[in-house]
Backbone bond lengths (Angstrom), bond angles and torsions (degrees), N, CA, C in turn:
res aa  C-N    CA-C-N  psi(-1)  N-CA   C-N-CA  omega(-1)  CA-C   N-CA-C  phi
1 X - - - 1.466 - - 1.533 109.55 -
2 X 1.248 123.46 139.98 1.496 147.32 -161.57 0.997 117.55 -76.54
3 X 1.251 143.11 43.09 2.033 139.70 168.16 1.262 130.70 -37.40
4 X 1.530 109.64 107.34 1.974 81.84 147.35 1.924 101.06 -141.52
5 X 0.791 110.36 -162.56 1.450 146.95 165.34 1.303 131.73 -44.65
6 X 2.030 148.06 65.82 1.314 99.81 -168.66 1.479 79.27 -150.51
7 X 1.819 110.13 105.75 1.300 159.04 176.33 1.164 112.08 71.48
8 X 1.518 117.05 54.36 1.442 159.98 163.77 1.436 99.89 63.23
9 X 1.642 115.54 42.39 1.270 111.26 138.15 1.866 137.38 -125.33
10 X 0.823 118.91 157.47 1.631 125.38 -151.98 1.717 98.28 -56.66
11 X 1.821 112.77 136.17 1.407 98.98 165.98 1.540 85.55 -126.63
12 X 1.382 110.11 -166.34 1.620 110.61 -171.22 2.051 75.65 -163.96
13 X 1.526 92.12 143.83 1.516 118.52 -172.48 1.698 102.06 -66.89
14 X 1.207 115.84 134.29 1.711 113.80 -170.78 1.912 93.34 -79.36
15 X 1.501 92.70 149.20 1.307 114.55 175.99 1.589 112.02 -96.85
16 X 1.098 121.39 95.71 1.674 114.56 -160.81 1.506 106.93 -113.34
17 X 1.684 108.03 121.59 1.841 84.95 162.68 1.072 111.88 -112.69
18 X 1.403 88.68 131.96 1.807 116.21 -161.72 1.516 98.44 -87.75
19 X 1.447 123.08 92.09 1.426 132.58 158.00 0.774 134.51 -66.86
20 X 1.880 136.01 131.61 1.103 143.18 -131.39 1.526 92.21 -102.16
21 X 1.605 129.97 172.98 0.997 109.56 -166.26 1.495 126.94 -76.45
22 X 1.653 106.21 -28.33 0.989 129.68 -177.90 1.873 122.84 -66.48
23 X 1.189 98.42 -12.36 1.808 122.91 160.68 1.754 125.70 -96.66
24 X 1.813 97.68 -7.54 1.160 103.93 -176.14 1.529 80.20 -84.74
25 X 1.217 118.54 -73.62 1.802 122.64 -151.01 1.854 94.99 -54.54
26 X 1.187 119.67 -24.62 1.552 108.06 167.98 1.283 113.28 -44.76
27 X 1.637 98.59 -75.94 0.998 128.84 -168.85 1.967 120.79 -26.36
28 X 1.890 85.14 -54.91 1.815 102.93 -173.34 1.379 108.15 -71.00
29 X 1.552 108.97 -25.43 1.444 108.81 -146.21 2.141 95.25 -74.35
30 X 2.049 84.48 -41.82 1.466 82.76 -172.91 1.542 129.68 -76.57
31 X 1.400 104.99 -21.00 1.085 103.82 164.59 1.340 122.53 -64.87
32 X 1.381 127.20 -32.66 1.538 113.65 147.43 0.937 149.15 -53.53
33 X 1.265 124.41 -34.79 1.253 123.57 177.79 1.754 96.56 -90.99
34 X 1.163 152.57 13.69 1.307 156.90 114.26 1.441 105.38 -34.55
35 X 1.321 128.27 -85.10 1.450 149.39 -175.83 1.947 95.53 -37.30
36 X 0.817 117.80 -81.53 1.317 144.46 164.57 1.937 109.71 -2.19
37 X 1.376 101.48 -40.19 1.460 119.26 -165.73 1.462 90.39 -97.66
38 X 1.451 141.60 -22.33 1.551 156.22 179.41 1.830 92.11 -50.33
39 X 1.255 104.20 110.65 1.760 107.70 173.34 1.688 101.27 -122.42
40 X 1.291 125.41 157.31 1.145 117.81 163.61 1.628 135.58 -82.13
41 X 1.028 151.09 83.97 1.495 140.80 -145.13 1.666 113.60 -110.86
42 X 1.348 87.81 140.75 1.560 113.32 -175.14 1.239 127.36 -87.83
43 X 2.110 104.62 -18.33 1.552 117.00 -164.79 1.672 91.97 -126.12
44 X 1.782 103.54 103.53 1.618 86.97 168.73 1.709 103.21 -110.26
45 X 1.835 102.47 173.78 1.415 102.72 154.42 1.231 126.69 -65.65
46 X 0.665 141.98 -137.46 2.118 159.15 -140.39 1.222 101.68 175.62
47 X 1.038 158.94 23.16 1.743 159.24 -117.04 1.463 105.70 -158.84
48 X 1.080 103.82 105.52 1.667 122.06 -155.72 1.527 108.10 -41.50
49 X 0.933 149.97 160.43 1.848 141.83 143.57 1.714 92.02 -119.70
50 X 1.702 101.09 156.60 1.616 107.06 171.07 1.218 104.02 -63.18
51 X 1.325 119.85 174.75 1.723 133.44 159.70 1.748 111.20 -65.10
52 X 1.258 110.07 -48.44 1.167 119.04 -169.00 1.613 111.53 -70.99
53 X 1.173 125.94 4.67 1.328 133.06 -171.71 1.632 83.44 -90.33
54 X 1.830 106.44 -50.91 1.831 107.13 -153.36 1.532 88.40 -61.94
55 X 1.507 105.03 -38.44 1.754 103.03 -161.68 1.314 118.03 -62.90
56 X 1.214 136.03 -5.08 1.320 155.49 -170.86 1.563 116.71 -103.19
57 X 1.615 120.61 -32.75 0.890 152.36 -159.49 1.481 94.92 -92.51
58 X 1.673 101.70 -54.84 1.621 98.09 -170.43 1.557 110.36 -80.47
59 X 1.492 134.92 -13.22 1.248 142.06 -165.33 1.472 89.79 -96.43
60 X 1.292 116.48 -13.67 2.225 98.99 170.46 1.252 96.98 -93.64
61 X 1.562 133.25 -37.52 1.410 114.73 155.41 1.586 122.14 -19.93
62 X 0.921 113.16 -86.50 2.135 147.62 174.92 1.489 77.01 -23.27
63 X 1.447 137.23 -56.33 1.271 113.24 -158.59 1.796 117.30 -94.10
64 X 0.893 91.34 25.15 1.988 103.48 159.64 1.980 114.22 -67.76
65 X 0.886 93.80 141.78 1.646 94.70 167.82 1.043 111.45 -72.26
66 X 1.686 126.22 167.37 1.434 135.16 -148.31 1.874 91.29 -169.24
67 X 1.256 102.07 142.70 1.533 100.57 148.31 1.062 135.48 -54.77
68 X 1.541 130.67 107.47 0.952 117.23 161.67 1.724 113.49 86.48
69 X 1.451 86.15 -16.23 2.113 97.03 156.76 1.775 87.53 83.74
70 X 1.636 121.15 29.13 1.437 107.65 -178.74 1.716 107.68 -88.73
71 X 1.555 123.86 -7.32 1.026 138.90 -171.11 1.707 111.45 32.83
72 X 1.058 127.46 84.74 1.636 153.04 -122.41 1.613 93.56 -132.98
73 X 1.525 97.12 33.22 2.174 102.61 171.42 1.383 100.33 -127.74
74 X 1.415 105.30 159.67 1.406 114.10 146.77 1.292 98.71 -160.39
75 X 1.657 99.84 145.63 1.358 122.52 -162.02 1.336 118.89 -128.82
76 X 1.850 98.13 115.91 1.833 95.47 -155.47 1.413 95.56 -106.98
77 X 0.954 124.92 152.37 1.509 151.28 -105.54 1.919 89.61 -156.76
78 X 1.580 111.30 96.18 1.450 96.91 -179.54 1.741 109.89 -116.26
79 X 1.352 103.27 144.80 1.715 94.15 179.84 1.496 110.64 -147.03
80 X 1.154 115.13 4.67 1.330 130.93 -158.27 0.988 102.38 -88.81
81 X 1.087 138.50 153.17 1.941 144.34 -164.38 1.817 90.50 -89.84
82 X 1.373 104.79 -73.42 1.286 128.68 177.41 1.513 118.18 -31.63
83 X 1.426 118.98 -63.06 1.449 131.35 171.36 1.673 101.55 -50.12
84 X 1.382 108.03 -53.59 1.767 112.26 -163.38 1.197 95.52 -55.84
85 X 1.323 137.07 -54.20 1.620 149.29 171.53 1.215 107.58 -11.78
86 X 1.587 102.04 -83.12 1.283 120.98 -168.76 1.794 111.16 -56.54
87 X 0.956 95.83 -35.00 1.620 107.40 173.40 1.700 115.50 -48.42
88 X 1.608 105.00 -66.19 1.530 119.41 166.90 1.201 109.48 -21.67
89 X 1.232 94.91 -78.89 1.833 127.92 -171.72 1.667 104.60 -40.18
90 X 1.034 119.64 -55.70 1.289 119.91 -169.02 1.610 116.07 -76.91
91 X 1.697 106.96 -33.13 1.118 126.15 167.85 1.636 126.17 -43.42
92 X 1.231 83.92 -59.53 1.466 103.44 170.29 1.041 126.71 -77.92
93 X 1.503 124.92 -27.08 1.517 109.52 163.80 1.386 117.78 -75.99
94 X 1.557 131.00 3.72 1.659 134.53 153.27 1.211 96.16 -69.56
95 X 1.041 131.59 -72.61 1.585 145.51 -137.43 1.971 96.99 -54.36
96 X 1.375 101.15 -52.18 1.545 109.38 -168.87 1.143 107.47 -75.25
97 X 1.288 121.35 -13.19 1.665 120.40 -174.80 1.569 95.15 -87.85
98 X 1.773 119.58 -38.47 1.345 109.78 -169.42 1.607 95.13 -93.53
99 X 0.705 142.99 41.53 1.493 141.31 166.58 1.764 106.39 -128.44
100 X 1.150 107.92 -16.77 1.720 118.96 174.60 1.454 104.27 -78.05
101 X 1.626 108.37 -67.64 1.450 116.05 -125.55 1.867 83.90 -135.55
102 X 0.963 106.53 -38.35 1.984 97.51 -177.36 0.988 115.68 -86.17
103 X 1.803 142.28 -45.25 1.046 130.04 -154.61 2.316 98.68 -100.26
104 X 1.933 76.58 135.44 1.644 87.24 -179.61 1.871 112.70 -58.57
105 X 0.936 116.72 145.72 1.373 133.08 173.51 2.047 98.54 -37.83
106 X 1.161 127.77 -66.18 1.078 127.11 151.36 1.591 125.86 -6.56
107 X 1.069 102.51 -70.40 1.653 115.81 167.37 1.191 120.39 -67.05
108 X 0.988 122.80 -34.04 1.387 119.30 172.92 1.935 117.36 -86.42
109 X 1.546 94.77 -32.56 1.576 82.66 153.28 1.776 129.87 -67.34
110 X 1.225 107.04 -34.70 1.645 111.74 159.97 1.220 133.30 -43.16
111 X 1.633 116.85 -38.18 0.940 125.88 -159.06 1.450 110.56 -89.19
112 X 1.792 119.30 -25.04 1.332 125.08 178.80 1.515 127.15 -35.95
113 X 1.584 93.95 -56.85 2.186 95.15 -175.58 1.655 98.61 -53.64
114 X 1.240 124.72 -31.49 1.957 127.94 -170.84 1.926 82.22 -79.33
115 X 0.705 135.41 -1.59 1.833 115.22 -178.30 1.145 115.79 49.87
116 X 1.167 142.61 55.11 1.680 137.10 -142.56 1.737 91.86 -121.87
117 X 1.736 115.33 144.38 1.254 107.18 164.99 1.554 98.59 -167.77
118 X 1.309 108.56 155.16 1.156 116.47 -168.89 1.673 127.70 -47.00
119 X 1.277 99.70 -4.61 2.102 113.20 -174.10 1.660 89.63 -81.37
120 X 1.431 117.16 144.72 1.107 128.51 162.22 1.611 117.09 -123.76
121 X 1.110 149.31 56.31 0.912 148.25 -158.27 1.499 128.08 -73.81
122 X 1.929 83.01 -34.32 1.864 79.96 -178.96 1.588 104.42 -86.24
123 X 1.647 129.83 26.61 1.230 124.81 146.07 1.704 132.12 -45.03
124 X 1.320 98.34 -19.41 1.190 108.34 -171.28 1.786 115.78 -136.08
125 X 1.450 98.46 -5.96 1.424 98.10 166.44 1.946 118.32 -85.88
126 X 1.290 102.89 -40.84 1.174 121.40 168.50 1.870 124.00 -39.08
127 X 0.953 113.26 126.11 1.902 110.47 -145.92 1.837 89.71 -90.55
128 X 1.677 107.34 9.03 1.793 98.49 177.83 1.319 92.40 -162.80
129 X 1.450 114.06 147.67 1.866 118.89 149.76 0.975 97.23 -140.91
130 X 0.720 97.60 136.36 2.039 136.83 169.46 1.560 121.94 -76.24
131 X 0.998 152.88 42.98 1.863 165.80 162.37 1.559 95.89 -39.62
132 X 1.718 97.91 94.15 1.780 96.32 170.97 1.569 91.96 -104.08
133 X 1.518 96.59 141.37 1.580 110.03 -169.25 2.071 92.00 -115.10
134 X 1.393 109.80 137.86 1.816 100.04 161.92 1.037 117.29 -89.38
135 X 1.452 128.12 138.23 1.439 124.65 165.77 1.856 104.69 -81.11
136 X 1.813 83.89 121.97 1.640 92.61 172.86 1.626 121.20 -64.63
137 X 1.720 114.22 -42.97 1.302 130.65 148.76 1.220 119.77 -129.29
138 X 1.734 117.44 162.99 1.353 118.05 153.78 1.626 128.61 -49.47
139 X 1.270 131.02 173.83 1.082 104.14 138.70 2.156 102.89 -144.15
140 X 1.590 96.35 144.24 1.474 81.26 -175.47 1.829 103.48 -129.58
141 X 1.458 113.75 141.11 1.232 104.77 -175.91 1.577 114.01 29.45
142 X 1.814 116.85 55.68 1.794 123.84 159.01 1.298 101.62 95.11
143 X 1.312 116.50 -38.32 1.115 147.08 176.96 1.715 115.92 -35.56
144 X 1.631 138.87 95.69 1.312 101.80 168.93 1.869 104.24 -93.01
145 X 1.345 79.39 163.50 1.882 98.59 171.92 1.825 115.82 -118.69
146 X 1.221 98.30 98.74 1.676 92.49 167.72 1.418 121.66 -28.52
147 X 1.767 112.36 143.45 1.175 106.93 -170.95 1.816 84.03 -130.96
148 X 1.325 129.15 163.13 1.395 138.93 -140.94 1.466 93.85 -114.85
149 X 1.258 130.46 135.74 2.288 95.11 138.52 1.159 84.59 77.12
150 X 1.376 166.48 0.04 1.103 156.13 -161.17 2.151 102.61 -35.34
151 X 1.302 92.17 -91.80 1.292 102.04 176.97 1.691 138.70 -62.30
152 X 1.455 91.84 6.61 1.654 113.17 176.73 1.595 98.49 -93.53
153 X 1.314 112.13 -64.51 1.376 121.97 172.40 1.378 100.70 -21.85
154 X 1.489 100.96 -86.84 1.361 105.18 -162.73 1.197 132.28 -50.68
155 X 1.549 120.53 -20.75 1.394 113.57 157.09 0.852 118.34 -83.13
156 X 1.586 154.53 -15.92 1.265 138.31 -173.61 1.583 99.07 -85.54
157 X 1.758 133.90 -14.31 1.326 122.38 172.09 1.186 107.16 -83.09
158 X 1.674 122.49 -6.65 1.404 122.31 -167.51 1.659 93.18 -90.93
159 X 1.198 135.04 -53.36 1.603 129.58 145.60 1.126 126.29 -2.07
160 X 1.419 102.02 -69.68 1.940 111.20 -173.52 1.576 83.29 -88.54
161 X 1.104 142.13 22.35 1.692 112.89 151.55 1.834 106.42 -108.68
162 X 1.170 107.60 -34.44 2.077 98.07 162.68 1.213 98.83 -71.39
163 X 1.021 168.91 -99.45 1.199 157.63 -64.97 1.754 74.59 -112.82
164 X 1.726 140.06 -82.72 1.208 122.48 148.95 1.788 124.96 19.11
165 X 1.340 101.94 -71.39 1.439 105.15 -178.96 1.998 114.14 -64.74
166 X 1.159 70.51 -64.59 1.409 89.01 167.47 1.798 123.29 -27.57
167 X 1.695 109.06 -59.55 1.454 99.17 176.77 1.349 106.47 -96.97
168 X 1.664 117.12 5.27 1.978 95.57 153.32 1.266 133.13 -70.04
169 X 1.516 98.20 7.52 1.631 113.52 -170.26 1.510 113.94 78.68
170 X 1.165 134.53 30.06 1.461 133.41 -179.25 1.849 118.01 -128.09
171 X 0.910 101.60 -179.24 2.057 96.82 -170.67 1.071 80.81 -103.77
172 X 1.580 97.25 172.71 1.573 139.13 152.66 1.406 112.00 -139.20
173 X 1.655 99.66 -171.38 1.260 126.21 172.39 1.084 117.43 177.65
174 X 1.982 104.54 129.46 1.785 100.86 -172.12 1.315 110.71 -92.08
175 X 1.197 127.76 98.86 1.398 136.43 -179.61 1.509 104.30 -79.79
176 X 1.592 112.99 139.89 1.652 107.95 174.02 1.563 91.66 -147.07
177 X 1.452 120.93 68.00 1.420 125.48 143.78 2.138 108.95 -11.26
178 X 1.094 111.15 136.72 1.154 123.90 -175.56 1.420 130.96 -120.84
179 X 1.307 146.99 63.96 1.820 113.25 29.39 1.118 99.76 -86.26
180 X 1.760 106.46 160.00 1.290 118.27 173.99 1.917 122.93 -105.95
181 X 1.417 91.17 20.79 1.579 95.30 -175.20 1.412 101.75 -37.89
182 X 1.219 132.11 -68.15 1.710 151.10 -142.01 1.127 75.29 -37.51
183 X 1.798 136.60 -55.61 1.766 105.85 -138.21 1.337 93.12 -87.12
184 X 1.555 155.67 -1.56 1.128 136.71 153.12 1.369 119.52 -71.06
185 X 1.341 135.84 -14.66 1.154 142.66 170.53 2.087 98.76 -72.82
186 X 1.112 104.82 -54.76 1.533 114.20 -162.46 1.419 111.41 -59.14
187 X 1.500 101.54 -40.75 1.735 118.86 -172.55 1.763 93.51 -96.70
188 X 0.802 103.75 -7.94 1.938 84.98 -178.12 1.513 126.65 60.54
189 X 1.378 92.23 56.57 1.580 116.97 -151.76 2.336 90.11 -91.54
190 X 1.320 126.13 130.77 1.168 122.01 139.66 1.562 157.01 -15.88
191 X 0.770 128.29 97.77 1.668 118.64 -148.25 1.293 100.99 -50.38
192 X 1.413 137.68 -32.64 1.229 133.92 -176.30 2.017 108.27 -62.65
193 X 1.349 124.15 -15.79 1.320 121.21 -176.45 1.866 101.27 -107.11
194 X 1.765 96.63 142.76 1.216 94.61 174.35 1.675 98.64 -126.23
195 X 1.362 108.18 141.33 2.117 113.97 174.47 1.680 100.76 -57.14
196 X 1.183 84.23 121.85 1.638 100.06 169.39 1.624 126.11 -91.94
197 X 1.685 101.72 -54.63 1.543 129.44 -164.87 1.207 113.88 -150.89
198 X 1.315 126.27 115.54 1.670 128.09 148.76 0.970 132.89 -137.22
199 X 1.425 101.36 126.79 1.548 149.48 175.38 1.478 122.00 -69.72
200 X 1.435 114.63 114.25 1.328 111.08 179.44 1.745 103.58 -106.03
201 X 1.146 113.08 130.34 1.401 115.16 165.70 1.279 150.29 -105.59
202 X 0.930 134.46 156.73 1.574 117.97 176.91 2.087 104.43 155.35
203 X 1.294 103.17 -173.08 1.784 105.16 172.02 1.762 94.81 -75.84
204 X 1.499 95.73 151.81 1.687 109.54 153.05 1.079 99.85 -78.35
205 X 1.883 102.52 139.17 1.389 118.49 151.30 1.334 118.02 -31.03
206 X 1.661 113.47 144.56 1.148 123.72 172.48 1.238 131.72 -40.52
207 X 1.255 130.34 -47.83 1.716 140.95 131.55 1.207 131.20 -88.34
208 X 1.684 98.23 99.54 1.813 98.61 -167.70 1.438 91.16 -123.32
209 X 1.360 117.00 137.82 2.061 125.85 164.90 1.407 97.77 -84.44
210 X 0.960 123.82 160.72 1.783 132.11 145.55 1.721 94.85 -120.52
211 X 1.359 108.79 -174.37 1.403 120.04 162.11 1.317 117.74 -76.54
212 X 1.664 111.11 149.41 1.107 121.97 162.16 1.473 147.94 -90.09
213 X 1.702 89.17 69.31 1.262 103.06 -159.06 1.600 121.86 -110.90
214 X 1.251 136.64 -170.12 1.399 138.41 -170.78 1.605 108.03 -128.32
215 X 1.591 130.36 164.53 0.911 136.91 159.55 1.558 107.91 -110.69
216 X 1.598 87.15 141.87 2.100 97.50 176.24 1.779 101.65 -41.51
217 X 1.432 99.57 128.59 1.683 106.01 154.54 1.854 108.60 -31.42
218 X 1.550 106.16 173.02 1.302 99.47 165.12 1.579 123.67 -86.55
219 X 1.803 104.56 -5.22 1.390 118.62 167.54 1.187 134.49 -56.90
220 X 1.682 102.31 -37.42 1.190 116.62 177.74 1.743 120.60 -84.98
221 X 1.449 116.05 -8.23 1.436 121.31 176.30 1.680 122.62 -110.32
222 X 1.052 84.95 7.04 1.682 107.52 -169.69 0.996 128.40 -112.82
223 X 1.543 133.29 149.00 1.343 119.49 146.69 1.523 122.25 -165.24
224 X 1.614 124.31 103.01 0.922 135.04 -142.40 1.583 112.72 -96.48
225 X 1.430 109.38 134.95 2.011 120.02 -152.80 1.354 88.67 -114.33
226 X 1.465 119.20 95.47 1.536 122.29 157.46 1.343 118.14 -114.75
């Protein structure tokens, strides 16, 4: 392996496989139409998955870019009957307050074709959730350390962790309860971390609907400068 020097710290020569073109358009096409089949779901089973599936899942997360390479996530890992509980519970008493009293008439007309309502149930049917929290800073020996990108980071690892779920063959859903302090209170999270995203995982129930809906053409998200 290839070393040198550049501002006296270690690089090593990139290992690239350089795909021909005809493996590129494979390559993109299938991963789209993979991606493509990615729905969001509301109704899961109870149906065990190993640990090592999540643990695998969460280490393609870890490999997202970061500012400055400070990798500014941590990703809590829920399985506990008890914890999931408390989770619901707390969940839902945001959810019903912002479905009462916060969300504009507007939004809540939007939200109808998605069927959306303040009950969360498969919080606790779901055999994992996932609570990625950002670290605002490090801290080392008292010490804090600026962290970069904070909230860029963290979504682009929150990306490579559905898309992750996604080709282990299992659902999600990005839930963002409104505020989400409780799950740093619940998980016993550091003052330096704030809840970003949580993800419950697992198979959809045996009979699950989503909406019947469409994604923008590529006309409509695009626009190409030649």
């Amino acid at each position: 392996m290839k070393e040198k020097l550049i501002n006296g710290h270690s690089h090593i020569q990139l290992k690239f496989d350089h795909a021909d073109i005809e493996t590129l358009l494979v390559r993109s096409e299938d991963f789209y139409l993979s991606m493509n089949k990615r729905r969001s779901v509301r109704e899961f089973s109870d149906h065990n998955i190993p640990q090592e599936v999540i643990e695998n899942i969460v280490k393609t997360a870890s490999t997202a870019p970061s500012g400055a390479h400070k990798q500014p996530w941590t990703f809590c890992i829920i399985s506990n009957p008890d914890l999931k509980k408390k989770i619901r519970e707390a969940a839902e008493k945001e959810e019903y307050e912002s479905y009462q009293n916060r969300m504009s008439d507007q939004w809540l007309k939007d939200l109808e074709p998605i069927g959306t309502d303040w009950e969360k149930p498969f919080l606790e049917t779901v055999p994992y959730i996932i609570v990625v929290f950002k670290k605002i800073y490090d801290e080392e020996e008292g010490q804090k350390k600026t962290n970069y990108y904070v909230n860029e980071s963290v979504g682009i690892a929150c990306g490579f962790l559905i898309s992750a779920i996604h080709q282990a063959g299992l659902a999600t859903l990005t839930h963002t309860p409104s505020p989400m302090n409780f799950l740093s209170e619940i998980l016993g999270r550091p003052k330096n971390e704030r809840p970003y995203l949580l993800l419950p995982i697992g198979y959809p129930a045996e009979e699950t609907y989503v909406p019947n809906i469409k994604r923008k053409d590529l006309n409509e998200i695009s626009k190409f400068y030649k």
